[in-house]
C-alpha positions as CSV (number, residue, x, y, z in Angstrom):
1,X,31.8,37.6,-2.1
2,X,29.0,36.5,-4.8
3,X,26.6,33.9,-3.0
4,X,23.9,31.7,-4.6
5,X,21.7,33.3,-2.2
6,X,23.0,36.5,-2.9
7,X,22.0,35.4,-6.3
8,X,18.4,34.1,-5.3
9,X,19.1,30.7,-6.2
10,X,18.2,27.6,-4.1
11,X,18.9,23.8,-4.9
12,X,16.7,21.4,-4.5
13,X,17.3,18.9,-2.1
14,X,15.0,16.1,-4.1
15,X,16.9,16.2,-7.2
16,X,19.4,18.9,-6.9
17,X,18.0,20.8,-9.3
18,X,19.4,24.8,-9.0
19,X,16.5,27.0,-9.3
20,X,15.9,31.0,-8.7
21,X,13.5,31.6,-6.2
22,X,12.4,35.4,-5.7
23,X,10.8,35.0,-2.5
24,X,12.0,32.9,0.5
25,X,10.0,29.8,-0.5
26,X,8.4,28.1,-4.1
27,X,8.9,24.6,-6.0
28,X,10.9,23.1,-7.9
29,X,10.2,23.4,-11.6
30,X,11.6,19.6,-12.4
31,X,10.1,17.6,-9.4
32,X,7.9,20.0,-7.8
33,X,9.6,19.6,-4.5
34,X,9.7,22.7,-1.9
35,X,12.6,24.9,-2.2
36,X,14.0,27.0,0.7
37,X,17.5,28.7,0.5
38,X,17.9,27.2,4.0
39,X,16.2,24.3,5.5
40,X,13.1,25.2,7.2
41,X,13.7,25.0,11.5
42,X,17.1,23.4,10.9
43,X,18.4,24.3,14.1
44,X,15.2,23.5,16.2
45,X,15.3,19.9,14.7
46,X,18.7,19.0,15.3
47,X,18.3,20.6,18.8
48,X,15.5,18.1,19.2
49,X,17.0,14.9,18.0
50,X,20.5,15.7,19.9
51,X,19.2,16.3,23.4
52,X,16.6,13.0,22.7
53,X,19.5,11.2,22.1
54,X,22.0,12.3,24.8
55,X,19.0,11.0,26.9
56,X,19.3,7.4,25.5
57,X,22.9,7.5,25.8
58,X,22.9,6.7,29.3
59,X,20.2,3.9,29.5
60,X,21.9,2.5,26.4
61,X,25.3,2.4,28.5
62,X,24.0,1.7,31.5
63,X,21.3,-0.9,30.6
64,X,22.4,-4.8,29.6
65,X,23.5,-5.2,25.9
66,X,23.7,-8.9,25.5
67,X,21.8,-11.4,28.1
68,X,24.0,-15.0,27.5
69,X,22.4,-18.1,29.5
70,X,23.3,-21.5,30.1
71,X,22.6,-24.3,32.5
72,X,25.2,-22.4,35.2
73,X,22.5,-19.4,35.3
74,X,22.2,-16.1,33.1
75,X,24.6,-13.3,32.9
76,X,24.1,-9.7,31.8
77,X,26.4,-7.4,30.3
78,X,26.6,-4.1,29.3
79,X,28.6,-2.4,26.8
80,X,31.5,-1.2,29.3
81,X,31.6,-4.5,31.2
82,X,31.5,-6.6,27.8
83,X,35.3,-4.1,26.4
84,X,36.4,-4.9,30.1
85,X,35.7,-8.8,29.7
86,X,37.2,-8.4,26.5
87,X,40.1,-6.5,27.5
88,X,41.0,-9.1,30.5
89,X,40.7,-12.2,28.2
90,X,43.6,-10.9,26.0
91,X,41.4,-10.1,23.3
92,X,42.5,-6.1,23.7
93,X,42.2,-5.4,19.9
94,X,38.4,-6.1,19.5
95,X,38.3,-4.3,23.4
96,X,39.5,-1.2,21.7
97,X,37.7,-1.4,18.8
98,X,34.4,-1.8,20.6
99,X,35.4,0.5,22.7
100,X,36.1,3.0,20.0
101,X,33.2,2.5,18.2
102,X,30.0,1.7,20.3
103,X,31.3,4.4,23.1
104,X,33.5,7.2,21.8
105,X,32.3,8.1,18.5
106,X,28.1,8.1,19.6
107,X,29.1,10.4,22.6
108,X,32.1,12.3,20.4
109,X,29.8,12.5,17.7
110,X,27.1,15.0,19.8
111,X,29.8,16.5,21.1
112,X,30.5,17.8,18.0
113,X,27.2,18.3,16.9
114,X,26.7,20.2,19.7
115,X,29.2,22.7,18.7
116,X,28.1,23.2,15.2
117,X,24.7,24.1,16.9
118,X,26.0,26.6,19.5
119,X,28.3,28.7,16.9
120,X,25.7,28.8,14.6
121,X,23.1,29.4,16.6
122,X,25.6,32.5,18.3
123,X,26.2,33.6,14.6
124,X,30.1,32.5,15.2
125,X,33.1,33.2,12.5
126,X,34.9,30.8,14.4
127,X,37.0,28.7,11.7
128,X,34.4,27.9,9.1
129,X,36.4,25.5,7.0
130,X,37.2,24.1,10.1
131,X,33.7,23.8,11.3
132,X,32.7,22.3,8.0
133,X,35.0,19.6,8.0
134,X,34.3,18.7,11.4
135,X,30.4,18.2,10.0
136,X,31.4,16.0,7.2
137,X,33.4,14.0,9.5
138,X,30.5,13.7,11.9
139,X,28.4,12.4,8.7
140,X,30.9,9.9,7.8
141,X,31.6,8.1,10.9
142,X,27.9,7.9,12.1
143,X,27.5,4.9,10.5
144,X,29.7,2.6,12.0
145,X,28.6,3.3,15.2
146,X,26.1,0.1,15.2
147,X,29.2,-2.0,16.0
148,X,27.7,-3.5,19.2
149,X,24.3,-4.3,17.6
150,X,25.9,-6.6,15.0
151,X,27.8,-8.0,17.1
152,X,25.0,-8.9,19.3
153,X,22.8,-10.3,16.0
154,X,25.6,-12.3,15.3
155,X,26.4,-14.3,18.2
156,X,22.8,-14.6,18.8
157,X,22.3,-16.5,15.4
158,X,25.7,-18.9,16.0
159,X,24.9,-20.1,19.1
160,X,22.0,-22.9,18.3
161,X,22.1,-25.4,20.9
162,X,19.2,-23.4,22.8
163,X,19.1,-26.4,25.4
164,X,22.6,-25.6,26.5
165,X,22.9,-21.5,25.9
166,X,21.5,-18.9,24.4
167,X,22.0,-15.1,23.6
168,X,19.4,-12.4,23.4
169,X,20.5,-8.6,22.7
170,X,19.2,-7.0,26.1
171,X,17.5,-3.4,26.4
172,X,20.2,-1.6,25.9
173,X,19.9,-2.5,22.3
174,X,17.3,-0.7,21.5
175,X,18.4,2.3,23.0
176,X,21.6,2.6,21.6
177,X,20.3,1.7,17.9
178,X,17.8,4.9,19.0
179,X,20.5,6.5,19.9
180,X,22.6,5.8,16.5
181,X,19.6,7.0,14.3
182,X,18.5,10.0,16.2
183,X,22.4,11.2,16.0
184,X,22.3,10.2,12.0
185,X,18.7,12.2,11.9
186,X,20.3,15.2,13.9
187,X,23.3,15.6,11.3
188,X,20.9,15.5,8.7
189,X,18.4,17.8,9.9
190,X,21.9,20.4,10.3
191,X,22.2,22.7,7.3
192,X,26.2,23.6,6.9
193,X,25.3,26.5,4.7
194,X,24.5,28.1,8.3
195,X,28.3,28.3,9.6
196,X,28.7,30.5,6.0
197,X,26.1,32.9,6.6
198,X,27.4,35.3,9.0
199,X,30.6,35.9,6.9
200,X,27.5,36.8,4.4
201,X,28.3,40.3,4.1
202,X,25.5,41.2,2.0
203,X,22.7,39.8,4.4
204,X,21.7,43.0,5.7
205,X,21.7,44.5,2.6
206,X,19.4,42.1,1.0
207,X,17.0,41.9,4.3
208,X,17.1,38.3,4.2
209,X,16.0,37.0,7.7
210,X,17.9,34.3,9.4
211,X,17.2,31.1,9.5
212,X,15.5,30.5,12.9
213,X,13.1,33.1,11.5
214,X,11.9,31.1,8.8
């Protein structure tokens, strides 16, 4: 099977410009840009972003996400007790949907991250087509995942009689908007080219090294 890296070439992730590079590394000749035929540590980054933001998860689903007051007193809410309010006041729909999108798709989402990372990093021929539309999946749905956050920013800015209420997003906001960029920074920092390079046949042949020796 003929490869571009087979073939020595490399595009540029600047301006996509497809270059030959005889060594591991050089430039781009339109933009000057570095050029790798992998992306330098790509493993080691998204290992780092993942695990920093399975860390946030929890505060930012354990912590309040909105903090309403009013003359009667203040009430906190998190994201799980705000789907359950929802979900006993009839409003089931927008329940499900917050649900859906502010719970089970950051925490499905490094799920699946997580396995890209293990059956690369283990060198796995497991279902590469597979594998590869489970990462493009993972790139598309990241970013709705800030459901929650607008939600918050938008009652916050109806409610205008600050004598007689008011809404301010809590701490868990800021955790779960870290949590939303870090998982959007770790499926970036992922090059899919990885899951194709152990069915590479010619790697050994060509003494490339892998990519976590770069």
């Amino acid at each position: 099977m003929t490869t571009a890296r087979r073939m020595r070439l490399a595009g540029c992730h600047e301006c996509g410009q497809l270059s030959r590079l005889p060594q591991q590394h050089g430039h781009c000749p339109r933009c000057g840009a570095a050029l790798h035929f992998r992306k330098p540590a790509s493993l080691a980054r998204t290992w780092a972003y993942l695990i920093a933001a399975m860390i946030l998860y929890i505060p930012a689903n354990t912590l309040p996400m909105m903090i309403t007051g009013s003359i009667v007193g203040t009430q906190s809410d998190t994201i799980l007790s705000g789907v359950v309010y929802l979900w006993t006041s009839g409003d089931w729909p927008i329940a499900a949907l917050v649900f859906f999108a502010s719970i089970m798709v950051p925490l499905l989402k490094m799920i699946a991250i997580l396995l890209l990372l293990i059956t690369c990093q283990r060198r796995s021929r497991w279902q590469p087509q597979q594998r590869i539309k489970l990462y493009r999946l993972v790139e598309f749905v990241g970013r709705w995942s800030m459901l929650d956050i607008y939600v918050v920013t938008i009652l916050a800015a109806l409610v205008q009689v600050q004598s007689l209420a008011s809404i301010a997003a809590g701490p868990a906001a800021v955790a779960f908007a870290v949590v939303v960029v870090l998982t959007m920074l770790s499926a970036m920092s992922f090059d899919p080219r990885l899951i194709w390079d152990p069915l590479d046949d010619g790697q050994e042949q060509t003494g490339e090294p892998h990519e976590s020796e770069h």
